[in-house]
RODO-2510 file (C-alpha; in nm, 4 decimals, decimal comma):
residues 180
     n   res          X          Y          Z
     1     x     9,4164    10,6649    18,0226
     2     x     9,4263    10,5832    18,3950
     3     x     9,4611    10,2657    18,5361
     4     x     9,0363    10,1500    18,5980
     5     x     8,8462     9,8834    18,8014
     6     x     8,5085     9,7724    18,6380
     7     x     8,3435     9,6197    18,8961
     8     x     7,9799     9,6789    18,7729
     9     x     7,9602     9,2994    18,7038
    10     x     8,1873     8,9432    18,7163
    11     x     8,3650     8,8945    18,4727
    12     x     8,4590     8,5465    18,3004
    13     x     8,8076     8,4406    18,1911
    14     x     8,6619     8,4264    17,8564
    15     x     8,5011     8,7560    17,8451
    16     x     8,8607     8,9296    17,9216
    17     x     8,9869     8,6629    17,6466
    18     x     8,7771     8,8093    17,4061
    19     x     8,8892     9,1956    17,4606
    20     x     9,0803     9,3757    17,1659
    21     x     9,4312     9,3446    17,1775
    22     x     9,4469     9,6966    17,2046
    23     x     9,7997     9,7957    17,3963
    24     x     9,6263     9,7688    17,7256
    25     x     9,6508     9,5654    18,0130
    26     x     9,3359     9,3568    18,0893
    27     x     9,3250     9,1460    18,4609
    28     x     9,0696     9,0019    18,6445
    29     x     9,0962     9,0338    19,0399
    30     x     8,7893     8,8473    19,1757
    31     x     8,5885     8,9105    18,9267
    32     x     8,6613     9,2529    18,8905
    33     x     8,8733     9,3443    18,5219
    34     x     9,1314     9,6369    18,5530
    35     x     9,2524     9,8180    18,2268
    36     x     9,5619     9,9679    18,2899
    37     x     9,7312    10,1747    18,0158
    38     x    10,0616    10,0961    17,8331
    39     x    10,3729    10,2132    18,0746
    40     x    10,5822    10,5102    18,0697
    41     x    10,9206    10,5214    17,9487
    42     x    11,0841    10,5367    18,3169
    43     x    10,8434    10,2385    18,4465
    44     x    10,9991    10,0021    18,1648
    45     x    11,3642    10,1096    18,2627
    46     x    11,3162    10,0015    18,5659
    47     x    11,1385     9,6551    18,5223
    48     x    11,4056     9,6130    18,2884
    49     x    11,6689     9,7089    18,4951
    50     x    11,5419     9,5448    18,8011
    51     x    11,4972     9,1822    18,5243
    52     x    11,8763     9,2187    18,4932
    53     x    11,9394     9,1933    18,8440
    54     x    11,7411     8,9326    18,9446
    55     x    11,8776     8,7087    18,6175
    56     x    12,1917     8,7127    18,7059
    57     x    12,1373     8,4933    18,9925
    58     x    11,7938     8,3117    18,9402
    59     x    11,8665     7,9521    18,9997
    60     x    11,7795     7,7129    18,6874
    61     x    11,4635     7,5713    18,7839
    62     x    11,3127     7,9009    18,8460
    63     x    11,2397     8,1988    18,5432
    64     x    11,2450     8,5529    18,5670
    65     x    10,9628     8,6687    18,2823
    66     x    10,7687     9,0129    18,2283
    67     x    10,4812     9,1213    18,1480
    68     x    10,2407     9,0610    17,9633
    69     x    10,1887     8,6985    18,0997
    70     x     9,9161     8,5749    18,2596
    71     x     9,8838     8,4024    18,5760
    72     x     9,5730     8,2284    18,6645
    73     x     9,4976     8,2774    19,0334
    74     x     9,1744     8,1635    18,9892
    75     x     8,9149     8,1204    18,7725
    76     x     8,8244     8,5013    18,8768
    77     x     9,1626     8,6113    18,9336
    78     x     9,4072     8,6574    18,5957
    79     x     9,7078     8,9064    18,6917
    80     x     9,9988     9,0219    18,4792
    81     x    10,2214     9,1839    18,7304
    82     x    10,5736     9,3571    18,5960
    83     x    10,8219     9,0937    18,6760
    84     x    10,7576     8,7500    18,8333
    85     x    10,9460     8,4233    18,9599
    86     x    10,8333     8,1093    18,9190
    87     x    10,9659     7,7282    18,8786
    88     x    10,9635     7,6625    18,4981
    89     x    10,7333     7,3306    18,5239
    90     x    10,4498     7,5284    18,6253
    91     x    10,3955     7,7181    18,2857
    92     x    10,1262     7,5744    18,0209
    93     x    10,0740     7,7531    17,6634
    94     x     9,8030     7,9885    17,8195
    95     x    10,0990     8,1454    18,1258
    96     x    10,1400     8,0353    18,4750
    97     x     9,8959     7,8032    18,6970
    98     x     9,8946     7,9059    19,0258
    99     x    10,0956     8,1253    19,2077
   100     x    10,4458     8,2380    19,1365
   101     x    10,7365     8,2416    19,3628
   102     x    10,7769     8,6667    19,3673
   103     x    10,5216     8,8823    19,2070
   104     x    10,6754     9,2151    19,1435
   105     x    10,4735     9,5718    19,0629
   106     x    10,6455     9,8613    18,9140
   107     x    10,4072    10,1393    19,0490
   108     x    10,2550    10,4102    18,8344
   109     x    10,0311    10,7105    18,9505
   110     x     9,7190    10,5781    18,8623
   111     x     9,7905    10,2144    18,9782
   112     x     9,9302    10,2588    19,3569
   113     x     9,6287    10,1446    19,5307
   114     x     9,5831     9,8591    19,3067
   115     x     9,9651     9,7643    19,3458
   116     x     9,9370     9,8787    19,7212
   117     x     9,6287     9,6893    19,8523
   118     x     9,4415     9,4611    19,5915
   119     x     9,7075     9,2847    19,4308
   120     x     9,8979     9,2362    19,7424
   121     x     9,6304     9,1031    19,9293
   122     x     9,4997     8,9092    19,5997
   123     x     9,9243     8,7430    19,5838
   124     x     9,9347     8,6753    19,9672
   125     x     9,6177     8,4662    19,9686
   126     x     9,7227     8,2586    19,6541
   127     x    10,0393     8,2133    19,9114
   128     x    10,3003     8,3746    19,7261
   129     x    10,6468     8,3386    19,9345
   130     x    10,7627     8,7040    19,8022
   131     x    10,5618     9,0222    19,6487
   132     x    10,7719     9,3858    19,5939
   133     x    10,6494     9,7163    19,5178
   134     x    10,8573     9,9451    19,3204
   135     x    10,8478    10,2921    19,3170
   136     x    11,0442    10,4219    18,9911
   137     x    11,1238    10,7832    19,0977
   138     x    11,4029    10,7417    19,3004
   139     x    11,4063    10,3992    19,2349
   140     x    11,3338    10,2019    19,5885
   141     x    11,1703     9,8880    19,6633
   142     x    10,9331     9,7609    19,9311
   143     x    10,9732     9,4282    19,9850
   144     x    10,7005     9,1523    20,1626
   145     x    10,7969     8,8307    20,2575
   146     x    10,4903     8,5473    20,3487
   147     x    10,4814     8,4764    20,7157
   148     x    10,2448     8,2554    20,8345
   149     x     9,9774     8,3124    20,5660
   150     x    10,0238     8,7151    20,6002
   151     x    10,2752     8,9513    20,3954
   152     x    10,4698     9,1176    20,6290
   153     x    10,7161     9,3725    20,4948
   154     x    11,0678     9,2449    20,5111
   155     x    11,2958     9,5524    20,3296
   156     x    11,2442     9,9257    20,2524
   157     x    11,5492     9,9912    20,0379
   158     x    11,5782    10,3466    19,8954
   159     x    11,8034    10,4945    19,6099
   160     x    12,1612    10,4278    19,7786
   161     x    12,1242    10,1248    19,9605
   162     x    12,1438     9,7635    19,8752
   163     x    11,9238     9,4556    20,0484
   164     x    12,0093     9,1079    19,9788
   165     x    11,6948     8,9141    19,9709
   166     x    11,6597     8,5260    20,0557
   167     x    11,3589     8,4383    19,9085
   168     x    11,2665     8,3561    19,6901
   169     x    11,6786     8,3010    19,6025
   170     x    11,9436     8,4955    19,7421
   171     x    11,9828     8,8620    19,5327
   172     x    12,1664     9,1093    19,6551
   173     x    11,9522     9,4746    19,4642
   174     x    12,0913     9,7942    19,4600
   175     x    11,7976     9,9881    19,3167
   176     x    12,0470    10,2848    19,1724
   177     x    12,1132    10,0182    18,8958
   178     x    11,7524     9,9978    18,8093
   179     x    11,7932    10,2965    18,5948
   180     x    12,0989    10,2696    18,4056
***
């Protein structure tokens, strides 16, 4: 099953509560609910990979966590990207209220727009400081840093290189280690 936007209709926080727990990914993005399918193998290397790296030197008031774990945008918006950072205080039994400090999407084939365009956009206006796009073949990383209310990209880093980012702590990635 691809990744799929139903946007017939808005959809209610409740009404994506109430799907089956089914091995799918269910989201709400403005109203709209995306179903995305359960991961392949090389996607959960890499998220787990990439988790390691950014452990290792998350500071202790922040929390690396992956999916699935909701953050609540807004009442229309409930996303579960791969990986996120955000300062322990702001999780509640339900997931995360508001946004977190680095939303991270591990892309698949049937996902990259979604990953590309709507969830970016959806992240920068809920002002999150740092949102990365990861391609697993290779691995690389794109990396967007908030600049005066706008994502601008801050790092392309391709298999063989290594970027340290500052924010939202200071990492140094080296996305050749994703994979091992």
């Amino acid at each position: 099953m691809a990744t799929t936007i139903h946007d017939d209709r808005v959809w209610t926080r409740a009404e994506r509560d109430a799907l089956p727990e089914d091995g799918r990914r269910y989201e709400l993005l403005d109203g709209a609910l995306i179903v995305s399918a359960a991961p392949r193998p090389i996607h959960q290397i890499v998220v787990f990979g990439l988790y390691r790296q950014l452990h290792a030197s998350c500071p202790k008031d922040l929390i690396v966590l992956g999916a699935p774990l909701d953050i609540y945008l807004a009442e229309d918006s409930l996303l579960e990207p791969d990986l996120l950072v955000a300062q322990r205080d702001q999780f509640d039994d339900a997931g995360l209220r508001g946004r977190p400090e680095l939303a991270v999407e591990v892309m698949s084939p049937s996902s990259r727009r979604i990953d590309r365009v709507l969830k970016r956009e959806r992240f920068e206006r809920a002002g999150t400081p740092a949102f990365w796009l990861v391609e697993p073949e290779g691995p690389s990383l794109t990396a967007y840093q908030l600049r005066e209310g706008r994502h601008e990209l801050a790092a392309e880093v391709a298999a063989g290189e290594s970027w340290t980012a500052t924010v939202p702590y200071e990492v140094t990635l080296t996305p050749d280690n994703w994979a091992d």
